[in-house]
N, C-alpha and C positions, 0 to 999 in steps of 0.2 A: 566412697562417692557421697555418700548420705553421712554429715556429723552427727547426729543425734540418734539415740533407738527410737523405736517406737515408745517405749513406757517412760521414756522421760518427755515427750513430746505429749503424751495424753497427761502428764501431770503436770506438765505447763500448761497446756492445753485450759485447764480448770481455774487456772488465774489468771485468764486475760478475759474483757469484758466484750471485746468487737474481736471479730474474724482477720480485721487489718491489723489490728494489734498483734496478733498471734502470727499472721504473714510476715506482718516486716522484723520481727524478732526471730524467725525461722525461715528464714527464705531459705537460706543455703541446706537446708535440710529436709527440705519441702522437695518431692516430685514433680517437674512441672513438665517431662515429656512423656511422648506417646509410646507405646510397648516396640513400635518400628526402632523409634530412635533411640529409647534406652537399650535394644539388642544392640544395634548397629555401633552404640558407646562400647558398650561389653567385649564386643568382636575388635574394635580397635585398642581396646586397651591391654587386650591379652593379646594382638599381635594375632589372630585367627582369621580363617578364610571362614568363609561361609560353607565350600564347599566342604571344608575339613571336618567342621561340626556338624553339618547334616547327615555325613558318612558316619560319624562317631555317636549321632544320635538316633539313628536306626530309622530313618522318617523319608519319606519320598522327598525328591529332589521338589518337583510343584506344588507339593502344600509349605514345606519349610521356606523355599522363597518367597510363595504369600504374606508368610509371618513376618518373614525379615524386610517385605518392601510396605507393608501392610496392607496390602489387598485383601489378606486375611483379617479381617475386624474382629472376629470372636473364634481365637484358634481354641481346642479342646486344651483343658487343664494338663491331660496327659501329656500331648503331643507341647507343649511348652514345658514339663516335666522335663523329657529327652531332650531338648533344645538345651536346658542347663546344664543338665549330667555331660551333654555331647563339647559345652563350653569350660567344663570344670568348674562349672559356679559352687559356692555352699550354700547348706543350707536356708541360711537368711541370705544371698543373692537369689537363692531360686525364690525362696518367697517375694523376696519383690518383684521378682520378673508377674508373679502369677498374680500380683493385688494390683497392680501396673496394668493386667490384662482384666480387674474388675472377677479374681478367679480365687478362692481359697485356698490359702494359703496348707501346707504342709501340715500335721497338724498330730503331734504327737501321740495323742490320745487315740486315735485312730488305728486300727493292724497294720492295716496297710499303709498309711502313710509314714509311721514308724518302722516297717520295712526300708521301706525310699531312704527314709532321714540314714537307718543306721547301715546301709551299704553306698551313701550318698559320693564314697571315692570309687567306687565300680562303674563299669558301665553298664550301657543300659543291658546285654544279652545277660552278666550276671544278677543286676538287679531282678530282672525277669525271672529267672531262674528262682530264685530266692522266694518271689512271692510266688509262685507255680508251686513250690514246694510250701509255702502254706496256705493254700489254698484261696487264695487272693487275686484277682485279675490282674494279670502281665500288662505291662506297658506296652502302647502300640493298639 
């Protein structure tokens, strides 16, 4: 979706002199939707229901539709956590989802985020599992 990473986009970033400059040379790499419409891109692109990923990502039926219609303006880090794991995203799809919602990103230095990262093809009850067994708050 996004052509460029982040760290070439900060080292371009340093050689342009105006903000316009650095937009119209990065437009197509640039985010310019809201956390509703980049799910609702995700869900069409993988061919996913809404309802399918909210059962798969362990999360009430009424706050997960919050997220996905945006009603929810500022949903928890976690509870967007579950939403990727419940869509199959990777790891750098789930971080966008979470910089997208203005949320920090995954963050390997971290126990527990590096939990998430390295059981990132499980879902969420063995993710769970995984940090309960080392002692790290459970998702949810």
């Amino acid at each position: 979706m996004l052509n460029k990473s982040t760290t070439q986009l900060l080292k371009e970033l340093e050689s342009f002199d105006t903000f316009e400059e650095y937009e119209n040379a990065n437009r197509d790499s640039m985010i310019s939707k809201n956390l509703s419409e980049y799910l609702t891109d995700l869900l069409n692109e993988r061919n996913l229901t809404k309802a399918e990923v909210i059962r798969k990502a362990e999360l009430s039926d009424g706050y997960a539709y919050q997220i996905f219609s945006g009603l929810k303006t500022a949903p928890k880090r976690d509870k967007l956590i579950c939403l990727s794991i419940g869509m199959g995203l990777s790891v750098n799809e789930t971080n966008s989802v979470l910089k997208i919602a203005g949320l920090s990103p995954l963050y390997p230095k971290i126990k527990r985020d590096s939990i998430i990262i390295i059981n990132n093809n499980k879902s969420v009850v063995e993710i769970n599992e995984a940090l309960y067994n080392e002692g790290e708050d459970t998702l949810n």
